[in-house]
ZABA-72811 format. One line per field, with one value per residue (C-alpha): residue number from 1; x, y, z negated. Coordinates in steps of 0.05 Angstrom, whole numbers, plus 5000, padded with zeros to 4 digits. Layout:
ZABA-72811
resi [NUM,...]
c1 [X,...]
c2 [Y,...]
c3 [Z,...]
This chain:
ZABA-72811
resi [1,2,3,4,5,6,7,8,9,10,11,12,13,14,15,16,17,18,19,20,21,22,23,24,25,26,27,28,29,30,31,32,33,34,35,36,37,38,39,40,41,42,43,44,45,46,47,48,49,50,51,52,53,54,55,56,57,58,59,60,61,62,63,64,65,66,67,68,69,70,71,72,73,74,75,76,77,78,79,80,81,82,83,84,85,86,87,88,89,90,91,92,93,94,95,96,97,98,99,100,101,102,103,104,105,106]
c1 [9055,9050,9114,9139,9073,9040,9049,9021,9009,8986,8933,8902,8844,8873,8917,8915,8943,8955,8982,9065,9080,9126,9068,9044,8982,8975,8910,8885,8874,8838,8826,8821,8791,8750,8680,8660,8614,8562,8506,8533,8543,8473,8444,8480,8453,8375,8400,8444,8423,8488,8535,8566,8616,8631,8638,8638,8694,8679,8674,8738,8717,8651,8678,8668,8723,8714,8747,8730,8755,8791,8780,8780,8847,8895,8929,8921,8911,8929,9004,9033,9063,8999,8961,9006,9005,8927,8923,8967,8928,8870,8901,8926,8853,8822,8852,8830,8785,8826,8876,8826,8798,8866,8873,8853,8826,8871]
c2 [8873,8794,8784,8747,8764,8704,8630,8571,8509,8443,8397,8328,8370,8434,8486,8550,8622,8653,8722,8709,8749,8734,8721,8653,8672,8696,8718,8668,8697,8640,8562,8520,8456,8401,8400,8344,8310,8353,8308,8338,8420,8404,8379,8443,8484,8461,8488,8541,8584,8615,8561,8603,8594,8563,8597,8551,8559,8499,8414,8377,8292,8307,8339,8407,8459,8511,8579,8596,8658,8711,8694,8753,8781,8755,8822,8869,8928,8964,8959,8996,8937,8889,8963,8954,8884,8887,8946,8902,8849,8881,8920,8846,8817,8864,8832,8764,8758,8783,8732,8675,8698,8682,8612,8553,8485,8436]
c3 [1191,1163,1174,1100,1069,1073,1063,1094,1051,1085,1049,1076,1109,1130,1111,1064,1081,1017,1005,0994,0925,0870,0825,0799,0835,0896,0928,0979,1051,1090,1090,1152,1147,1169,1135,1159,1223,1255,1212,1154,1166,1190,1132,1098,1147,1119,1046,1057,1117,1135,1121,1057,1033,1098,1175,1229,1273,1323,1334,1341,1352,1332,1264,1242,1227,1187,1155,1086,1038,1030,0955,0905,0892,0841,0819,0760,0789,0722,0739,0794,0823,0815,0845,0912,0917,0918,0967,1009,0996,1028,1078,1103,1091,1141,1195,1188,1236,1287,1266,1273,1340,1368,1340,1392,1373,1413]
């Protein structure tokens, strides 16, 4: 079902999983990245009780990985093509957490 309908896009803390469309924008699926040490999601943890925007998906060296996203959609669903790409879009989104429950931290 994902098969060429995403893209993965590496940055110096993690990578992106955005939704792979012929559109200059492209809904974004998922982040993975390091927050930072455990010091700090703990001192975001005092202010922000459920670590939005951020979920905590484990501790790597002492730093903190974490998934954030699906952002909104990117597609104008007044168009028949922007109307499928977003029911796609969704469709895909639902199974993100299944997705990232089979992802390991080495």
């Amino acid at each position: 079902m994902w098969k060429g309908k995403y893209i993965i896009k590496e940055h110096e803390t993690g990578i992106t999983v955005f939704h792979n469309t012929n559109k200059a924008t492209m809904g974004q699926f998922f982040s993975i990245s390091i927050y930072g040490t455990e010091a700090d999601w703990n001192e975001l943890m005092q202010t922000e009780e459920d670590g939005w925007p951020f979920k905590k998906l484990g501790i790597k060296d002492g730093m903190i990985l974490v998934k954030t996203g699906p952002s909104d959609e990117q597609y104008d669903a007044s168009t028949v093509e922007g109307k499928e790409l977003s029911e796609e879009y969704f469709k895909l989104a639902e199974q993100i957490d299944t997705i990232l429950s089979s992802f390991k931290i080495i």
